[in-house]
N, C-alpha and C positions, 0 to 999 in steps of 0.2 A: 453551325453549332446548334446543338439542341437540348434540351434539359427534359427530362422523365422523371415523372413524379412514381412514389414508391409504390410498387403493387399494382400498378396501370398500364390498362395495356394500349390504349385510345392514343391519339396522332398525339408525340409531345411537342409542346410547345417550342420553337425556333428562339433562337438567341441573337441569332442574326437573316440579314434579309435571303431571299436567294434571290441570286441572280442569274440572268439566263435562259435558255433551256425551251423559249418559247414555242419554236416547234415540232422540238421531241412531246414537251407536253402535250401538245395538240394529237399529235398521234396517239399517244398511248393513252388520254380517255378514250378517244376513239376505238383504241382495239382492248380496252379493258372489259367494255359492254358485251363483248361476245367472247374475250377468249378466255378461257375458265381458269388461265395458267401464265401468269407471264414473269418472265426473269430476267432480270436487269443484270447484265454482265459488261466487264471490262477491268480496268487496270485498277488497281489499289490505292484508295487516295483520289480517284477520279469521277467521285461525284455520286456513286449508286444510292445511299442511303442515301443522301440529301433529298435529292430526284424524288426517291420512292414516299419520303415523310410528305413532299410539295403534292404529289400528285395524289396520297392518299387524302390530305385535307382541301383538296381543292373537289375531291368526287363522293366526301365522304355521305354528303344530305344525299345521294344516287340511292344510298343502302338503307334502309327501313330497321335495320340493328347495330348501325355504323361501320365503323372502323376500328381494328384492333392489330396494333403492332407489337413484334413478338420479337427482342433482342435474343439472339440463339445466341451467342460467346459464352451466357453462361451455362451450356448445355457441352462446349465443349468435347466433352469425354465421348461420346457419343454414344452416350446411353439410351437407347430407342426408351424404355419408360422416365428416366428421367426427362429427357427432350417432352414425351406429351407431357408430365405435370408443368413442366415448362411455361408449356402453350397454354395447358389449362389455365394458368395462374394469371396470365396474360391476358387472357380471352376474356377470363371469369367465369370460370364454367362451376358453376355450382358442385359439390361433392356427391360422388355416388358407392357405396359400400358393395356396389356386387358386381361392379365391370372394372376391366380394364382402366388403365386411364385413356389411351386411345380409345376404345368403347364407350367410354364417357364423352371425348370430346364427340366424337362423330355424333353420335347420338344428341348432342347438346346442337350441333352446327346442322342439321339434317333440315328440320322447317325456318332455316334462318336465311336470311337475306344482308350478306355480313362482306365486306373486307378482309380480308386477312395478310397481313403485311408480317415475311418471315426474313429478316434481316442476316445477315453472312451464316450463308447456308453450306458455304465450299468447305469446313471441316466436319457436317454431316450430310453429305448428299445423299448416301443411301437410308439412312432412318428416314431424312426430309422428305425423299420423295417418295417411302412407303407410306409417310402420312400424309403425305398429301393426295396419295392415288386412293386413300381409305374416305377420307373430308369429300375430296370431289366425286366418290363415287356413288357418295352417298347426298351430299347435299347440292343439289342443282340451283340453289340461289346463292352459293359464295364461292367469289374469286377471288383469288389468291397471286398473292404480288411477292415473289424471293429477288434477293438482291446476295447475288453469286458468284464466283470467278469460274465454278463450271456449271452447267446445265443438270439440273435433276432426270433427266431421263425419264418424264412423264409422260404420255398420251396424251396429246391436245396444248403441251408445252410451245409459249410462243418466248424465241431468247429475241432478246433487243441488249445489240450492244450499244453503250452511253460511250460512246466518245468525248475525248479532251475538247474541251470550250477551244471555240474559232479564233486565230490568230491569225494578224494583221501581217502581212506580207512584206519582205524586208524594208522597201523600198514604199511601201502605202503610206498615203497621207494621215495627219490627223485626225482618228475617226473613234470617236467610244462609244459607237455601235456595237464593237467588236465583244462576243461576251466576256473573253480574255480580260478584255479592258475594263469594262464594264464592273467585274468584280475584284480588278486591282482596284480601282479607285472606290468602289464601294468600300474595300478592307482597309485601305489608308487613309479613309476620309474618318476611322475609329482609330488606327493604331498609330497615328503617322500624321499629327494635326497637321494644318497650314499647307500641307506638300498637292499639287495639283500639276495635270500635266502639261507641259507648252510643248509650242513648238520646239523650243532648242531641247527638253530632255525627251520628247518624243521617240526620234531612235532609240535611245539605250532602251528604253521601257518597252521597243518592238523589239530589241533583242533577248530581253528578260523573258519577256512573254513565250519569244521564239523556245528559249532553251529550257524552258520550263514543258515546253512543248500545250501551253494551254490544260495541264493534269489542276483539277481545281486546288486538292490540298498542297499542289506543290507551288502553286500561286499566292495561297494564303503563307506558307512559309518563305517564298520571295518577302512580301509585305512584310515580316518579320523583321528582315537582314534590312529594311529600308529607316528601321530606325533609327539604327547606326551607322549608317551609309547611304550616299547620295545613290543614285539608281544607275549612272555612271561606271561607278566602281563595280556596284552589285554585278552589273552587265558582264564585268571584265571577270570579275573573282566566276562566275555562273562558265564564262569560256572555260578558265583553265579547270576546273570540274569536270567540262565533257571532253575536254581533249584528253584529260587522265582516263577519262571511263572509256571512251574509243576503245583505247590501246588496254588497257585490263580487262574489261568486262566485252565478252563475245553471243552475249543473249541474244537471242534473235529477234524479239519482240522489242524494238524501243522504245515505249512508251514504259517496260517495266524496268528496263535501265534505266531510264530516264529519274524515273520516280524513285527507284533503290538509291541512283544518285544524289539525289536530292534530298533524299532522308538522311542518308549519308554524309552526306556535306552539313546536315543541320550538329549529325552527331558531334562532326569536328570540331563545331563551334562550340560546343557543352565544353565544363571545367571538367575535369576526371571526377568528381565529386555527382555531377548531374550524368554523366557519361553512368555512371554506379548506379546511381538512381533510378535511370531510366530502365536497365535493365532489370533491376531487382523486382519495380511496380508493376514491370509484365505479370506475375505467378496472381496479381489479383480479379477476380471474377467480380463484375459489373459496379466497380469505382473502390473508392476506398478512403479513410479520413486520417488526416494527419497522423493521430497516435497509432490508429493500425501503421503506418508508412515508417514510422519510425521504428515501432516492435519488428516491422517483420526485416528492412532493409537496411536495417541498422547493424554496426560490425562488420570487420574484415575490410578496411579501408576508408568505413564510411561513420560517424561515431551518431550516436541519437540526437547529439545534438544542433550537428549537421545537416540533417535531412529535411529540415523548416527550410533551413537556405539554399539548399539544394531544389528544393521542389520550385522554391520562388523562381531561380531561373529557369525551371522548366516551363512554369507557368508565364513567363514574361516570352521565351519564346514560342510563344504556344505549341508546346511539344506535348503537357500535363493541359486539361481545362478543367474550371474549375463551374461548381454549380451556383446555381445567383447568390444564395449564402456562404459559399466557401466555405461550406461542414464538409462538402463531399469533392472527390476528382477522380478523373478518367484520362484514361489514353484512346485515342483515336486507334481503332481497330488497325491499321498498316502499322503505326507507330509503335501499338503495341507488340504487335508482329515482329517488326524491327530490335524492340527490347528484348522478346525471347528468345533469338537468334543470339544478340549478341551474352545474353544470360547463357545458353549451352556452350556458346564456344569460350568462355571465361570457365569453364567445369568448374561453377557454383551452385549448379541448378540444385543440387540435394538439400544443400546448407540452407539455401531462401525456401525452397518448400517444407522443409522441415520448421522454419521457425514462422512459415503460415499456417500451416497445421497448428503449431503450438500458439500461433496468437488465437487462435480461433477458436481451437480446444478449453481454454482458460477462458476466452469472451463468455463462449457457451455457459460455462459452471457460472462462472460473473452473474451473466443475467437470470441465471435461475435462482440464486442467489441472493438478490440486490434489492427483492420485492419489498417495500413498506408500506405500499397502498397509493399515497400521491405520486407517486414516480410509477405508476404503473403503465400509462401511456407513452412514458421516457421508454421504458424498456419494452415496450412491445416495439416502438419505431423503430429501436435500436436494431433487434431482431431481422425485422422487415428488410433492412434498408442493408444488411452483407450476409442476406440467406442464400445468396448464389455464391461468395465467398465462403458459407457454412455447408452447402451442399457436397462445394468442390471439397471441401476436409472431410465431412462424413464417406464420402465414397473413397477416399485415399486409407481413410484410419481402417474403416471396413474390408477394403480389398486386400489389406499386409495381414495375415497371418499375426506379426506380432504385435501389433498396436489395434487388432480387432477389438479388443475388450476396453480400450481408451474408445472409440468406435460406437460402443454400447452405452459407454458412460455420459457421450455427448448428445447422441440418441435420445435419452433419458433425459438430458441436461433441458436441451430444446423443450419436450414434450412438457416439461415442465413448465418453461416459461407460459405458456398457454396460445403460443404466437398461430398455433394450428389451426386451432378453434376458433379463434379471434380470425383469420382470414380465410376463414371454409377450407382447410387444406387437410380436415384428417385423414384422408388416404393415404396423401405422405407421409404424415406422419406415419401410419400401420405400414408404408413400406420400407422407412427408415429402422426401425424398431425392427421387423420379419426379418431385412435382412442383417443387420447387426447382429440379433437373436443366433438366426442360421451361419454366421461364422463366428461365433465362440462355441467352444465343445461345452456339452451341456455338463454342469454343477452346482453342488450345492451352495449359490453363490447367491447374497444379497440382491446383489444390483441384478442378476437375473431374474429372482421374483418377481420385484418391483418391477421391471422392463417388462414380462410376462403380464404383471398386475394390468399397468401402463396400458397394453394392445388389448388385453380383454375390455377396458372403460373404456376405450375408442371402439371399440366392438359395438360395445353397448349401445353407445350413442348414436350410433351410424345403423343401429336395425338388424345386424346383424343375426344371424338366428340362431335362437335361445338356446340350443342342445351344444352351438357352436361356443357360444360365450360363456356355456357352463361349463363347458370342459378346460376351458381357458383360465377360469379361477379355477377349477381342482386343482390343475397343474399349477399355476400361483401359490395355494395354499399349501399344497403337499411340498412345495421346496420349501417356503416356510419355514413347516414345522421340520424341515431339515437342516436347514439352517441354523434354529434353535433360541432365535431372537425376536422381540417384536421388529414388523415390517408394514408400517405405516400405510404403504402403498396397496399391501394386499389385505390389512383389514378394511381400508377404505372400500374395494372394489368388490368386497364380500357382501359389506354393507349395502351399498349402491345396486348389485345387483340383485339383492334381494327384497330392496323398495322399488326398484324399479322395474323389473323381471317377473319378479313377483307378486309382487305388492303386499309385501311383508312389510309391520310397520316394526317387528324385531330388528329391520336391519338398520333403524333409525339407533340404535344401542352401538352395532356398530361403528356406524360412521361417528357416533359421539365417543367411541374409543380411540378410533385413528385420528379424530380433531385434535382428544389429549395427546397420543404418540406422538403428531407432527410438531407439539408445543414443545413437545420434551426437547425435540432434535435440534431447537435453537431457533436462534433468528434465520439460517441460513434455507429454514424451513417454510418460513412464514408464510408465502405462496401457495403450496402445499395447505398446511394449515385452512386459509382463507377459504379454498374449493373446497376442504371438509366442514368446513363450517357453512358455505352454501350449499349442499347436497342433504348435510344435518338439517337445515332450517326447512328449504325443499321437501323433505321427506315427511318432517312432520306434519305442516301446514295442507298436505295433499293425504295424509292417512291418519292424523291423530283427532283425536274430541278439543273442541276450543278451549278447553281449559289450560292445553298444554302448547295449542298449535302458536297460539295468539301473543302470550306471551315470548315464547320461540323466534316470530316476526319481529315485535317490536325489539326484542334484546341483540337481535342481527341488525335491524336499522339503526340502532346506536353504535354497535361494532363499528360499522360500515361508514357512520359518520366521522368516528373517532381514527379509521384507515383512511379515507377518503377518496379510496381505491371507485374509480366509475364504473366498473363492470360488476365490483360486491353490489354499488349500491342501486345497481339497476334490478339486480336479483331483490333485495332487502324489498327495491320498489311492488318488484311481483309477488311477493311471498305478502306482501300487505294486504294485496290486491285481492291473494286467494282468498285469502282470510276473513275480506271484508265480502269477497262473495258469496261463502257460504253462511256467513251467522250475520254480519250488519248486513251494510247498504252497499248494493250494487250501484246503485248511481256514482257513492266515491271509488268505487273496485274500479269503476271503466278511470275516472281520471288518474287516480292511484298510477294502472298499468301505462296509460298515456304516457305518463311523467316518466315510469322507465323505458319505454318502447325510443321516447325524444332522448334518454340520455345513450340507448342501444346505437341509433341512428349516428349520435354524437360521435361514438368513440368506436363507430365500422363495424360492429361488433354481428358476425354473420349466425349465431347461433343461437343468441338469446331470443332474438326476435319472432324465432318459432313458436317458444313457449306463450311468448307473451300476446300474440294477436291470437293463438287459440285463447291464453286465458280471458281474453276480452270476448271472443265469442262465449263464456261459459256467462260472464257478467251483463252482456247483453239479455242471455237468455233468462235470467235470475228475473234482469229486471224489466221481463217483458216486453223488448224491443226483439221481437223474432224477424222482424225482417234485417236489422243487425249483424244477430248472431250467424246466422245462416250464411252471413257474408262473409264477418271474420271468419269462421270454421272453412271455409270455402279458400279463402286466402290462406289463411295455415295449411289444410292437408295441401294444397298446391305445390307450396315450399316444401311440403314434404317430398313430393316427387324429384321436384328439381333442383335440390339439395341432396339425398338420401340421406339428410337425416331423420331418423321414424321416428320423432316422437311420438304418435298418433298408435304406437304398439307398446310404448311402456301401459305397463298396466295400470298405474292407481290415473296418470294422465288420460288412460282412453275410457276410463269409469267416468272419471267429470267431463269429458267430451259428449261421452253417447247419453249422459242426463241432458247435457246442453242442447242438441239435437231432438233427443223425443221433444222436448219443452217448445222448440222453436216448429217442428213437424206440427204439431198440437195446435198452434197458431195459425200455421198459416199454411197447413194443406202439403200433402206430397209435389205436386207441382210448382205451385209459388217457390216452396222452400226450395225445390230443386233451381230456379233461377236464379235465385239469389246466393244461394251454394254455386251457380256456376263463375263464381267472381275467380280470374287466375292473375298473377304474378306472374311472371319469369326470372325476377331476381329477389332477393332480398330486400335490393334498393328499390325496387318497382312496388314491391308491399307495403313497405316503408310508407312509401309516397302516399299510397294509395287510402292508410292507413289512415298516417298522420294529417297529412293535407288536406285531405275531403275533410275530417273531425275539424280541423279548422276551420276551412269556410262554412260550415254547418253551424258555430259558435256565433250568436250575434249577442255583442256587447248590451250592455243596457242603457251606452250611452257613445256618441260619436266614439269609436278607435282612434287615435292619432296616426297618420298614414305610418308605414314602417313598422309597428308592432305587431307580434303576432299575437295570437289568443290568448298564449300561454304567459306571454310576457304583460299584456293589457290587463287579464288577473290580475296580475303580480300589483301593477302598476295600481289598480284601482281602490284597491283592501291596503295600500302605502295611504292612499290618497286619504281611505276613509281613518287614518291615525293609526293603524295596526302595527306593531311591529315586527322585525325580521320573521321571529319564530311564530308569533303570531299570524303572521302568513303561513310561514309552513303547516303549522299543525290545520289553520281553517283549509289551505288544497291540498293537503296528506303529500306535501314534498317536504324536503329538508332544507334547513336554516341555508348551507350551501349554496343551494340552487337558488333559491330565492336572492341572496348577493347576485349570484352569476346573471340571473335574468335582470335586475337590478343596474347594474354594469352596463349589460346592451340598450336597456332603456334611457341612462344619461347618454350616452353616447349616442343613438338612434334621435332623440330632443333634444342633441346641443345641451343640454342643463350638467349642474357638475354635485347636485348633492340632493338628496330627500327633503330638505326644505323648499326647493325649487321646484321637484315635481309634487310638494302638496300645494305649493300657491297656482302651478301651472294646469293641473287638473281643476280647482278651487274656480279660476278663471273662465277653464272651461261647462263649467255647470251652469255656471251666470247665465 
């Protein structure tokens, strides 16, 4: 069992040991080093993804860019661009505005030296292995590991079938050498206290083993049945299973009768209650939490208030597992398999995907919905953590003709929430939106404007070219006005692109007319709202006279505290920032931006961080640290490339860049400057690092650090020490009252101490 954290595509973490397998592994690092292509094939339930997770983190230090596992189930449908965004997402492939997303990835994996682990590939062989003949054709340092029930049909493909774990011969002695063995008693030694094997239960358990035929999931589900029965019995009940499947079942492969049987005999043992359940949780795409389980599989024999109790036995017989918190569950790929099989031939399939479409439809508007500012982290996870469940609804509402325009509305819903941006995925987004767009017939329709509005500000963002994105608001605006109503979304993006496109500071009027529209529309707006109000603040502070910009800042930094939304107020941080770099003190401009770059980092955030290490390169340059500047600047446009997104072509942005530049040129010589401009990233998180960490170790206290603090927090710590309080810190390192708690918090905790009296006598001590 294994647990994946959200949005990761790195080896996840094992839940339990493995057992096993020692010289199949030895082969296949051995033949991983040369062959460009290997696929783990065999019976379902017999071990491939387990294998593939062991052997990725056992070779992952091999690769100089790691390892990156890519669950394909939620790719399903086998949509060749949905499958690369897939990968991308997995991979981490930075966004790019003018390719393919295949053309992205290869182009991202081409100088890489990577892993790439693509999990149950046998419901898209042919996409899989056009991407895969595209990745390896292009990048000669990454190999690629699929775990399949058929072969990709690649060039250079090496299949390895993983055979059933070795059993012990009817008549063999006591031996748990065997791996059979080895991971019964490994799985009973958690599920099955006390139970151990002797000689007298020895037989039955070599019969168990026999008739399981050594298939590992169907060994963990022996261990099941053992809880409630001696191994004895199991032995006998396991006989009359295969003498019914003999005589019924004429498959020619035994090993996948064996396992159908065994699934089959698990199902027997479910209540008709779990028997419903299990079938109905197949329709969901990569896990699913209680309340969705209830909305969507609830009714028609099984009531909502059932389905808690129902899951529990699934979960006790490990049919359903659950995640280390029990927010989230899954079905084992064969079992789910097993669930959908038995979901078609029950002819409910319409009824359960109809009302996952509708949980997920409603989820969408929810969390676009539900923004107050503190809960803004709640609902981006929320987002994150069933977008393969939102995926599979969008391409179902999109694909029907009649619920195309519910399709658009969800489109929209999402784009809203901001979960795009927050995880480098605008492309998807513009291909959710294009194609929603392109299947409703075009009208004078609100929510088309807006949706129109929508793809021209991801336009924007992403560099897109200017003739392109102007035409994209005409047509926004021109339904508009046919419309005949205001449309929030299109005077925003009128605004927007005319501060930023242009470097019109009239379009600052704008966006402070759509800020009041989004007010008007209610709470259910608020979200909306907040991004007009950061692109308002943004606009001015980058094209207005200080008279207006300054004020502008500080009245967003209050906002922002009073929402306590982390992404307003990492914005409010840099708009401070601008502010103080062009009329005060660059000195506080660089810490100002720090402060939000550290809360960027905080909350994953892949897009603000562009803004904010060039505006640090513009505040280096202010204040005379040109060999700095030329770094940050160097690190930003970098991000630019391997992101696509251009900030570096808005125009009032590439005004205070190229003053940053001549100033730091001026310093320090075409040459220098160009070494230190040659500083690159490859991710966001590499910038980050690069960014934040070094400014740390650069930071020397003025008095011993306590081990465990960082710079930021030893500030904090120190200006407590000297009597200041909360806000009094903030206002002396231009952060908020907030943040100063929050680092406050890590610091008792980090010194064992539990209150500010403590850490004034504990520093007081340490000056002695």
């Amino acid at each position: 069992m294994t647990e994946r954290g959200p949005g990761t595509g790195g080896v996840p973490r094992a839940l339990s040991s493995f057992v096993g397998r020692k010289d199949l592994l030895a082969e296949l690092r051995r033949r991983i080093g040369t062959a460009p292509l290997i696929t783990l094939t065999g019976v379902g339930g017999g071990g491939k993804t387990r294998l593939a997770l062991e052997l990725a983190a056992q070779v992952q230090r091999a690769y100089d860019d790691g390892v990156r596992v890519v669950e394909l189930a939620p790719a399903r449908g086998g949509d060749p661009e949905l499958l690369a965004q897939v990968v991308l997402s997995a991979v981490g492939v930075p966004d790019q505005a003018t390719t393919t997303p295949l053309e992205t990835l290869v182009e991202y994996l081409a100088p890489r030296r990577m892993l790439l682990v693509l999990d149950n590939c046998e419901h898209l062989v042919e996409p899989v292995g056009h991407l895969v003949r595209e990745v390896l054709g292009a990048a000669p340092g990454v190999r690629v590991l699929t775990t399949s029930r058929a072969r990709l049909r690649v060039p250079g493909e090496v299949l390895v079938m993983v055979p059933p774990l070795d059993v012990p011969a009817e008549d063999a002695p006591l031996d748990l050498a065997h791996e059979s063995v080895a991971l019964l008693v490994d799985r009973a030694a958690a599920s099955v206290p006390g139970w151990r094997i002797t000689e007298d239960n020895w037989p039955h358990v070599v019969r168990v083993l026999r008739r399981v035929a050594g298939i590992p999931l169907a060994v963990e589900q022996a261990v099941v049945r053992m809880r409630s029965m001696p191994v004895e019995l199991l032995a006998d009940r396991l006989d009359d299973v295969m003498r019914v499947l003999t005589v019924n079942d004429t498959t020619a492969v035994p090993h996948h009768r064996t396992m159908r049987a065994l699934i089959g005999w698990s199902h027997d043992q479910c209540t008709p209650a779990e028997r419903l359940l299990w079938a109905r949780l197949s329709v969901f795409e990569g896990g699913f939490s209680l309340p969705a389980a209830e909305a969507v599989c609830s009714g028609d024999g099984l009531d909502a208030t059932g389905v808690a109790d129902a899951l529990a036995g699934l979960l006790d017989k490990s049919i359903a597992l659950p995640s280390a918190d029990r927010s989230r569950y899954h079905l084992l790929e064969p079992l789910r398999q097993h669930g959908a099989a038995r979901l078609r031939a029950s002819g409910d399939v319409a009824g359960v995907r109809e009302r996952h479409r509708e949980h997920f439809r409603r989820e969408a508007s929810r969390l676009a919905a539900s923004f107050t500012g503190r809960n803004e982290a709640l609902l981006l996870d929320a987002v994150d953590r069933d977008m393969a469940n939102h995926r599979v609804v969008l391409a179902d509402l999109i694909g029907d003709p009649a619920t195309a325009h519910a399709g658009l509305q969800m489109s929209v819903d999402l784009a809203r929430t901001r979960w795009y941006t927050y995880a480098g995925r605008l492309p998807e987004e513009r291909l959710w939106l294009g194609r929603a767009l392109a299947a409703v017939p075009p009208a004078a329709d609100p929510l088309r404007a807006s949706a129109i509005a929508l793809d021209a500000w991801i336009a924007l963002c992403l560099g897109v070219e200017r003739s392109q994105v102007a035409r994209r608001v005409d047509e926004a605006t021109a339904l508009a006005r046919a419309v005949g109503v205001p449309l929030p979304a299109v005077t925003f993006v009128r605004g927007a692109f005319a501060v930023l496109a242009l470097g019109s500071v009239a379009g600052a009027d704008l966006l402070r007319q759509a800020h009041a529209e989004f007010g008007d529309l209610g709470p259910d707006f608020a979200v909306d709202e907040h991004l007009a109000h950061i692109m308002l603040t943004v606009s001015l502070v980058l094209l207005s006279p200080r008279e207006r910009a300054e004020p502008a800042a500080e009245e967003f930094f209050a906002s922002c505290e009073r929402l306590g939304a982390p992404w307003g107020l990492s914005w409010a941080h840099w708009c401070r920032g601008v502010v103080e770099t062009r009329w005060g003190d660059p000195e506080r401009a660089l810490e100002v931006l720090r402060e939000g770059l550290r809360v960027q980092r905080a909350i994953r955030d892949k897009w603000g961080p562009l803004w904010t290490i060039e505006g640090l390169g513009w505040a280096h340059a202010k204040a005379g640290q040109a060999q700095a500047a030329a770094r940050m600047l160097g690190l930003a446009h970098g991000l630019h490339r391997v992101t696509g997104v251009r900030v570096d072509g808005l125009v009032p942005f590439a005004a205070h860049s190229a003053r940053a530049v001549r100033r730091a040129r001026a310093v320090l010589g075409d040459d220098a400057y160009g070494r230190a401009y040659s500083s690159r990233a490859e991710s966001v998180e590499n910038a980050l690092a690069a960014v934040l960490d070094a400014d740390d170790e650069d930071e020397v206290p003025t008095s011993p650090r306590p081990a465990g603090l960082t710079p930021a927090e030893w500030n904090v710590a120190r200006l407590v020490g000297d009597g200041l309080s909360n806000p009094e810190v903030a206002s002396r390192l231009v952060i908020s009252p907030a943040t100063v708690h929050t680092h406050l918090t890590r610091i008792y905790r980090k010194l064992d101490i539990a209150n500010r009296h403590q850490l004034i006598t504990l520093l007081a001590g340490k000056s002695d």
